[in-house]
LODOVEX-465172 format. One record per residue: residue number from 1; residue in three letters; x, y, z of N, C-alpha, C in turn. Coordinates in nm, 3 decimals. Layout:
BEGIN
ATOM  tifi  pavo      n.X      n.Y      n.Z     ca.X     ca.Y     ca.Z      c.X      c.Y      c.Z
ATOM   NUM   Ala        X        Y        Z        X        Y        Z        X        Y        Z
...
***
This chain:
BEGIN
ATOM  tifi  pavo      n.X      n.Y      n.Z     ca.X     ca.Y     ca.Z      c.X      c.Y      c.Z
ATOM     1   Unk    1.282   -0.661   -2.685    1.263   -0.524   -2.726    1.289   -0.429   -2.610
ATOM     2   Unk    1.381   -0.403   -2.511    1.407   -0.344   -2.436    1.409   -0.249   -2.491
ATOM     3   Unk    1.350   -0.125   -2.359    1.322    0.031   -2.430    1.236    0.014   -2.465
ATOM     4   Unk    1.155   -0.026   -2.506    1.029   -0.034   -2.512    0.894    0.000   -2.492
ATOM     5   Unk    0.811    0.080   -2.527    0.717    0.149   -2.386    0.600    0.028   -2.393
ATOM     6   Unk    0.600   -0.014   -2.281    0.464   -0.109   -2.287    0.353   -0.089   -2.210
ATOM     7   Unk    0.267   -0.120   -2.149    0.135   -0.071   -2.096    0.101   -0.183   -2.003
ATOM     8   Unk    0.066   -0.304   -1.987    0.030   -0.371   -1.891    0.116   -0.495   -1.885
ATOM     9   Unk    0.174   -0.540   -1.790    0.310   -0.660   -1.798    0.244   -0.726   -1.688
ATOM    10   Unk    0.280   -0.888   -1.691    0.271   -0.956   -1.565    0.431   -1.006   -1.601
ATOM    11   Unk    0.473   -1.057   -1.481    0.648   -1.072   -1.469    0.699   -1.145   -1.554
ATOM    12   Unk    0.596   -1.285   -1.570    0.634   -1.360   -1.677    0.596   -1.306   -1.831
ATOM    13   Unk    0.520   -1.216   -1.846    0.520   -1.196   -1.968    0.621   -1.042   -2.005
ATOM    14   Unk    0.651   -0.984   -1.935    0.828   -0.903   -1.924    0.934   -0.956   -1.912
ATOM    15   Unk    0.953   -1.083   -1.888    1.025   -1.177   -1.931    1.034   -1.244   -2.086
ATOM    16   Unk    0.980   -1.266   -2.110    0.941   -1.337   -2.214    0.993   -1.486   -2.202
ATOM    17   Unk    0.981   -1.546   -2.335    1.070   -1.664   -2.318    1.227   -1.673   -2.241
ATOM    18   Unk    1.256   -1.561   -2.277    1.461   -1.620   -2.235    1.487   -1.481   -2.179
ATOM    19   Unk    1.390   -1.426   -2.103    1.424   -1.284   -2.044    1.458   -1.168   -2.156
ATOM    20   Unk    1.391   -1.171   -2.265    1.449   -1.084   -2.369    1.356   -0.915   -2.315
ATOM    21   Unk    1.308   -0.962   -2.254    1.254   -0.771   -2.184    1.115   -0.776   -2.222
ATOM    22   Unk    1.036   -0.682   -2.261    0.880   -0.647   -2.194    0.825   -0.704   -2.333
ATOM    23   Unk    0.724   -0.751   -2.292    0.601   -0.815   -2.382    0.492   -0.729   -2.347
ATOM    24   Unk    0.442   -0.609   -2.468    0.334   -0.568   -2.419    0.190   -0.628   -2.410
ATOM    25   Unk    0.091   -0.562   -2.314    0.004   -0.661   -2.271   -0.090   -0.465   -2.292
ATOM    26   Unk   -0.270   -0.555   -2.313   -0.340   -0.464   -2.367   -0.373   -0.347   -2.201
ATOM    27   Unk   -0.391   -0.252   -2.212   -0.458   -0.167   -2.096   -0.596   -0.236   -2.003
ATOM    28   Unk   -0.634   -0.352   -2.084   -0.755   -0.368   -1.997   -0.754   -0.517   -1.927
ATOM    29   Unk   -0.624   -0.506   -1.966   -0.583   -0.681   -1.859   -0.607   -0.672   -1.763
ATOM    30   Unk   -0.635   -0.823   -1.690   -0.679   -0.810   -1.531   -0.634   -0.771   -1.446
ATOM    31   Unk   -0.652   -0.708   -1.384   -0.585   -0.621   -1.247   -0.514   -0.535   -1.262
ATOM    32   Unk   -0.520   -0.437   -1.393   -0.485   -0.306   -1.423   -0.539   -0.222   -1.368
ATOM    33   Unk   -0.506   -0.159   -1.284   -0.552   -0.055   -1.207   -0.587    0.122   -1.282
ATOM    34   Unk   -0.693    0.177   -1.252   -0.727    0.254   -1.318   -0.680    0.422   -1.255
ATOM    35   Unk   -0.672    0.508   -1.326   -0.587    0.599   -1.242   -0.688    0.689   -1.139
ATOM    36   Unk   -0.818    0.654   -1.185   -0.904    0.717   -1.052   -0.935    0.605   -0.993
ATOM    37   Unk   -0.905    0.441   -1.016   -0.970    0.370   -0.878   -1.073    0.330   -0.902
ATOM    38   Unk   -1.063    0.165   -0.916   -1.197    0.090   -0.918   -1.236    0.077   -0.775
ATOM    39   Unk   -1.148    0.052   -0.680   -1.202    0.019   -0.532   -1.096    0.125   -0.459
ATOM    40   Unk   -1.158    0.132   -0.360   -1.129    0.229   -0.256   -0.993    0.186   -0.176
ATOM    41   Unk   -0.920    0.295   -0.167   -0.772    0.268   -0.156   -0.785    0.255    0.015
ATOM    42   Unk   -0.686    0.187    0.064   -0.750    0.181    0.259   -0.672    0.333    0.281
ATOM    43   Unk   -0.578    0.386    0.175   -0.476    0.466    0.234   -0.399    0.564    0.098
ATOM    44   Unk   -0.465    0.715    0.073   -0.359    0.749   -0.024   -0.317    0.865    0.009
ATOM    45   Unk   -0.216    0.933   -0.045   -0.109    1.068    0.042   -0.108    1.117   -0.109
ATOM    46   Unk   -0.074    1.215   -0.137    0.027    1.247   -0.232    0.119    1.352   -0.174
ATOM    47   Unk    0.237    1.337   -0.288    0.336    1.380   -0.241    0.368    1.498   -0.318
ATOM    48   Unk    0.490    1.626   -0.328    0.472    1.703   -0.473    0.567    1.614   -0.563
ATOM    49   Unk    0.637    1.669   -0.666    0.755    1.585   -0.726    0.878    1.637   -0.706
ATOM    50   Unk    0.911    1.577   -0.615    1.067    1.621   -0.562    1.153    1.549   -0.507
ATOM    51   Unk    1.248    1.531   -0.498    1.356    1.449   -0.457    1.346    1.396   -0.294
ATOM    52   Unk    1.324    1.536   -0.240    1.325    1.545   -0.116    1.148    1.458   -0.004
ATOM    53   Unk    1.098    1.432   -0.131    0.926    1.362   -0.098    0.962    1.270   -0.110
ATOM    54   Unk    1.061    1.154   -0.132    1.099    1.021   -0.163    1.087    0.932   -0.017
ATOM    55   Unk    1.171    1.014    0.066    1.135    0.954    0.210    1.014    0.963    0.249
ATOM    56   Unk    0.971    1.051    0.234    0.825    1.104    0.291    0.733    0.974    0.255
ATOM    57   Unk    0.741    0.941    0.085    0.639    0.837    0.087    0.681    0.701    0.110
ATOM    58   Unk    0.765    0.671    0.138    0.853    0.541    0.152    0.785    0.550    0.313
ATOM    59   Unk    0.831    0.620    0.394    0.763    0.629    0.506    0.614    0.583    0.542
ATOM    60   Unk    0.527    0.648    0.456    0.390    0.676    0.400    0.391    0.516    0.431
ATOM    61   Unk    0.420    0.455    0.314    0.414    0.268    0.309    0.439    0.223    0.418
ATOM    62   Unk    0.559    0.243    0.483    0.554    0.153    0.587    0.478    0.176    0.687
ATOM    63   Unk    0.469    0.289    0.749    0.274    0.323    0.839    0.161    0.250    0.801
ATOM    64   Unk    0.178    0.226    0.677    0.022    0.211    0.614    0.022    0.033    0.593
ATOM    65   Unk    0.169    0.008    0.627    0.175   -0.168    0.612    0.279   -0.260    0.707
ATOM    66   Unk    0.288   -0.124    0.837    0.340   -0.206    0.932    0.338   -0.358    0.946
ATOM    67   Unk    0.233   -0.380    0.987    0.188   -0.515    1.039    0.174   -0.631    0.897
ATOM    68   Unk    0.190   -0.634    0.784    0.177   -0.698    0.658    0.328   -0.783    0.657
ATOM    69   Unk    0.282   -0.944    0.646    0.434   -0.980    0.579    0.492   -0.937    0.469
ATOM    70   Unk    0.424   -0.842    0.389    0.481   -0.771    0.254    0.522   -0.660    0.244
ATOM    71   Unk    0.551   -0.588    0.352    0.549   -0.456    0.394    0.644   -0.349    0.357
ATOM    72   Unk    0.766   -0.465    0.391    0.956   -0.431    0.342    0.946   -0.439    0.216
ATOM    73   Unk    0.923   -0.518    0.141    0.881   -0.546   -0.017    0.801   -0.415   -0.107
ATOM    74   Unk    0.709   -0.396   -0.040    0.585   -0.288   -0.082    0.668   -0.186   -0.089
ATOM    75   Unk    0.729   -0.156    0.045    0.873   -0.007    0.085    0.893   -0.010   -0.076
ATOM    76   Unk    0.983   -0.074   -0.003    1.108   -0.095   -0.141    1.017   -0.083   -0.320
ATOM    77   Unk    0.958   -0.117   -0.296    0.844   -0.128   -0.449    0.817    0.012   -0.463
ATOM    78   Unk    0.748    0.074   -0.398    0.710    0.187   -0.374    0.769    0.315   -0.387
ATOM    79   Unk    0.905    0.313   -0.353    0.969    0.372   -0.344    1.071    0.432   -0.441
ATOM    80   Unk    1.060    0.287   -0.529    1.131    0.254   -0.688    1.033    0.353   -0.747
ATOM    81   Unk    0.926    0.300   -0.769    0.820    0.348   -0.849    0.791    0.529   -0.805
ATOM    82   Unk    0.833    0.567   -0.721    0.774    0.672   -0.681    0.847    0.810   -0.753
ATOM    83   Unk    1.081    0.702   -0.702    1.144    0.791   -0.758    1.144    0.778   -0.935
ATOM    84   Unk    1.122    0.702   -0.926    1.078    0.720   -1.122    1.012    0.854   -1.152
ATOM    85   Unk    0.889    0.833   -1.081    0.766    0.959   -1.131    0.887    1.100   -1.089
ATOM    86   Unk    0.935    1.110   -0.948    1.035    1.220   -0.975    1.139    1.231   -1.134
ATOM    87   Unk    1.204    1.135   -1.081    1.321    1.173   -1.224    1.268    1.211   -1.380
ATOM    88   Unk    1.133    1.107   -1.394    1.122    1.112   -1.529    0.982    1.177   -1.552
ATOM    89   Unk    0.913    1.167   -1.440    0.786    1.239   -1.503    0.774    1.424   -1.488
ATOM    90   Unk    0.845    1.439   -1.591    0.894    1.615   -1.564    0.833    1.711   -1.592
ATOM    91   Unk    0.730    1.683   -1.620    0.622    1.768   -1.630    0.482    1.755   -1.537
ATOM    92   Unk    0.526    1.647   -1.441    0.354    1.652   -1.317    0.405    1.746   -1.213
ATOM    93   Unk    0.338    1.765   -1.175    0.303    1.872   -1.020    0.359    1.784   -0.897
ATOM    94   Unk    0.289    1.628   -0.882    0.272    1.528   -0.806    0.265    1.421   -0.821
ATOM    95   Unk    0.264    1.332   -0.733    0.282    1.171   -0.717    0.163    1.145   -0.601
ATOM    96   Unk    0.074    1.057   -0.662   -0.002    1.024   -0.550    0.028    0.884   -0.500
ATOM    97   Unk    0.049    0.833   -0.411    0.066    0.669   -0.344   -0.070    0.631   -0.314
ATOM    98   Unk   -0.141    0.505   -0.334   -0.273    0.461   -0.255   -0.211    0.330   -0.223
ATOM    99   Unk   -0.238    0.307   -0.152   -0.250    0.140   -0.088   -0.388    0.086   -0.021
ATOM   100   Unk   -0.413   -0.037   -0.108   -0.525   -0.143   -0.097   -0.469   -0.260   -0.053
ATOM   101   Unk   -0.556   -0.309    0.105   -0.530   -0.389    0.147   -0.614   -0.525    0.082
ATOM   102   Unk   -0.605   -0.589    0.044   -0.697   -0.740    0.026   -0.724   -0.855    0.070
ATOM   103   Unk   -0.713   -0.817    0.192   -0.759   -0.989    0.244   -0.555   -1.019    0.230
ATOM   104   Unk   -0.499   -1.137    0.237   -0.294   -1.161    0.228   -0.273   -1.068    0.081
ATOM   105   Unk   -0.291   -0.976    0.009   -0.265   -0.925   -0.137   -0.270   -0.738   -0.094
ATOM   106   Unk   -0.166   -0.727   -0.119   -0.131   -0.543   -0.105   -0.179   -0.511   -0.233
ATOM   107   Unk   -0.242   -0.383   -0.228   -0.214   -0.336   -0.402   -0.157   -0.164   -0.371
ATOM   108   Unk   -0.072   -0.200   -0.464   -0.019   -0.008   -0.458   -0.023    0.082   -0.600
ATOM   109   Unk   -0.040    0.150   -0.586   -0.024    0.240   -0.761    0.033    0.362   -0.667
ATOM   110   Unk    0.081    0.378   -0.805    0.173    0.532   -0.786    0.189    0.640   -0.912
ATOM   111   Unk    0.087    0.724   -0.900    0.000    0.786   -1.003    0.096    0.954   -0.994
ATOM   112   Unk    0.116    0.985   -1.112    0.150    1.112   -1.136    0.133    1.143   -1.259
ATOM   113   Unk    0.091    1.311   -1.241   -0.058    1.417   -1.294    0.043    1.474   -1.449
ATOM   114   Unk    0.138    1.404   -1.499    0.231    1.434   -1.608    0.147    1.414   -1.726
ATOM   115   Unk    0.164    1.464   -1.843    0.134    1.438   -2.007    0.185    1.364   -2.058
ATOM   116   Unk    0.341    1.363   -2.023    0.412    1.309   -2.136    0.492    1.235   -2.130
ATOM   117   Unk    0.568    1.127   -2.189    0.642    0.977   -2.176    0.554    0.949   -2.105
ATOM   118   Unk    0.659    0.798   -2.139    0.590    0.628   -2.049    0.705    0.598   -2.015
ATOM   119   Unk    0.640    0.469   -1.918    0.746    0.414   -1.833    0.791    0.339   -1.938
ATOM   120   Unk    0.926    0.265   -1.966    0.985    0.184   -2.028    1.079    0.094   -1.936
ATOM   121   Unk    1.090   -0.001   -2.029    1.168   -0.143   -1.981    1.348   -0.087   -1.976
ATOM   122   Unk    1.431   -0.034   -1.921    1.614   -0.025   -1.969    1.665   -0.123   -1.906
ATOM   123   Unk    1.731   -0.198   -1.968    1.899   -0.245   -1.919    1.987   -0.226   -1.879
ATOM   124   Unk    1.977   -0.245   -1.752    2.106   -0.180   -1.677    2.245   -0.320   -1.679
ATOM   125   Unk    2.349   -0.254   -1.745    2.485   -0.356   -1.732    2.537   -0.285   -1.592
ATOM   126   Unk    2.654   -0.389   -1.560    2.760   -0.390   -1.495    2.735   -0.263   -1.346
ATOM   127   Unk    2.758   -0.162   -1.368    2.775   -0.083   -1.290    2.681    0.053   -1.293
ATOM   128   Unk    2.590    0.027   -1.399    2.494    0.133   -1.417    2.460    0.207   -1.283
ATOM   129   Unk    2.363    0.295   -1.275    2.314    0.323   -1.162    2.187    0.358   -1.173
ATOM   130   Unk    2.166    0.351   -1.283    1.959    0.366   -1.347    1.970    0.276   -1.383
ATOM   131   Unk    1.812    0.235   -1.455    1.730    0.115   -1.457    1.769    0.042   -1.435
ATOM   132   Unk    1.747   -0.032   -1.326    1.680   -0.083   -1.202    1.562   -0.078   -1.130
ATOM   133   Unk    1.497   -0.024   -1.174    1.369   -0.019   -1.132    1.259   -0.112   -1.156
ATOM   134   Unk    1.244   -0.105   -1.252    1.146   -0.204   -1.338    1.215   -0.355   -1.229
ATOM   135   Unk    1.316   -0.354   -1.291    1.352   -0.529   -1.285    1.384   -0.568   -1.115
ATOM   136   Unk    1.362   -0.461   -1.035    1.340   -0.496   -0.921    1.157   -0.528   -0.912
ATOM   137   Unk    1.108   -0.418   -0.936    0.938   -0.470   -0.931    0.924   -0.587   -1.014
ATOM   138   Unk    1.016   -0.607   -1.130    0.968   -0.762   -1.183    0.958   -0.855   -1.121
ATOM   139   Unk    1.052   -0.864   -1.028    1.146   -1.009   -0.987    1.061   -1.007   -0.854
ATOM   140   Unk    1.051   -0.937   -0.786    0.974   -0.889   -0.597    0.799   -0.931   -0.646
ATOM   141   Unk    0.731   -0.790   -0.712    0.587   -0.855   -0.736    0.538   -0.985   -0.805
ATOM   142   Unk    0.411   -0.962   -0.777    0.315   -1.072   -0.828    0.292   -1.052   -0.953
ATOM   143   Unk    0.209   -0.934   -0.956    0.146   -0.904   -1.032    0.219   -0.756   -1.067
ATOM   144   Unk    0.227   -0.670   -1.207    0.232   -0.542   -1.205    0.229   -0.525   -1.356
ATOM   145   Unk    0.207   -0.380   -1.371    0.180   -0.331   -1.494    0.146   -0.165   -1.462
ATOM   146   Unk    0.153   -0.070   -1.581    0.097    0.028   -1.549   -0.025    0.069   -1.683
ATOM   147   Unk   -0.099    0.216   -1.653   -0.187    0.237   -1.722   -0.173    0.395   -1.766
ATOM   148   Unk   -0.171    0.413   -1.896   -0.153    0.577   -1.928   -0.290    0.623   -1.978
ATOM   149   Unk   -0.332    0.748   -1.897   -0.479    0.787   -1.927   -0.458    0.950   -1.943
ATOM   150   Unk   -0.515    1.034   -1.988   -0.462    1.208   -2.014   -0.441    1.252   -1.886
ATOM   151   Unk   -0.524    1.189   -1.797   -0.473    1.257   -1.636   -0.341    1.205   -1.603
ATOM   152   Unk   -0.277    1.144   -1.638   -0.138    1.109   -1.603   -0.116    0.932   -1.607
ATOM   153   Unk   -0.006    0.899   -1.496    0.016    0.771   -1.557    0.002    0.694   -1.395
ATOM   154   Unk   -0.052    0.569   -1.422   -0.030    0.463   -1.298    0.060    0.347   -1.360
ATOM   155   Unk    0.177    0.363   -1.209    0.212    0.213   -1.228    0.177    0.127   -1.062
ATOM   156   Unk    0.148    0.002   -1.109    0.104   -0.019   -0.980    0.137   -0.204   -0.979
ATOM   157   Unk    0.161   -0.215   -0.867    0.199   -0.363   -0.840    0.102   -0.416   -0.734
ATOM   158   Unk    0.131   -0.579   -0.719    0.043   -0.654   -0.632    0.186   -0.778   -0.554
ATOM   159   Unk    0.142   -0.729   -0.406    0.229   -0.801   -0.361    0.123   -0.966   -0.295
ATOM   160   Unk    0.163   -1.047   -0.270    0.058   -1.137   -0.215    0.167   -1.169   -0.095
ATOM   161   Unk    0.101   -1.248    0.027    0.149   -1.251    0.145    0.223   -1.394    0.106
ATOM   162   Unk    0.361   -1.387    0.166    0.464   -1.493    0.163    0.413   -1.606    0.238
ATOM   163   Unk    0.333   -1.604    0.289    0.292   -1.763    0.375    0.260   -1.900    0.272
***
């Protein structure tokens, strides 16, 4: 069902059996992150929504996860997810980034203050140059999914340490 709007995914279940695209999963699955925060983030910024804030928080991550074997990963995660909330969330103000450290397990969400749409699953063929997003956080995280609440939307991933 690509295109799809779904609500909480773990990689294998956005896969499905034969990679056919997102299997939705309920809002209160485990390790859905909530858009105010069950636990205390070690680290959050926000940014406004603009093109030009993309470095800014990509930056943000790597300060905040220098020293992490997941760090380049998180970037890159982060960064996907962030320019999404620019392009498509066109009606928020902002993008907030938090990062939770856990013991070898990053957690990041990337929350913006929008009403309206969801994130969805696209298919990118051949030479596209959108969606890509998603199916990079598929394939890189552990864990991910997002959560839509009236204050806006989280999507947020879990990286665990490569050792």
């Amino acid at each position: 069902m690509p295109g799809a709007p779904f609500t909480v995914a773990d990689p294998q279940g956005l896969r499905g059996a034969a990679g056919a695209g997102p299997v939705a999963r309920p809002a209160s699955a485990a390790g859905a992150a909530s858009i105010v925060g069950t636990a205390p983030a070690s680290a959050t910024r926000r940014f406004a929504r603009r093109a030009e804030e993309v470095p800014m928080a990509r930056r943000f991550i790597r300060d905040e996860l220098a020293d992490h074997p997941s760090s380049l990963d998180a970037e890159l995660l982060a960064c996907e997810l962030v320019t999404n909330a620019v392009q498509h969330a066109t009606d928020a103000a902002g993008v907030t980034v938090a990062v939770t450290r856990r013991g070898a397990v990053v957690h990041v969400d990337v929350i913006d203050d929008g009403q309206i749409g969801l994130p969805y699953w696209r298919d990118a063929d051949g030479h596209d140059e959108n969606g890509r997003g998603f199916h990079l956080v598929n394939e890189i995280a552990q864990r991910w999914g997002f959560l839509r609440e009236q204050a806006g939307t989280c999507v947020w991933f879990e990286l665990d340490d490569p050792q």
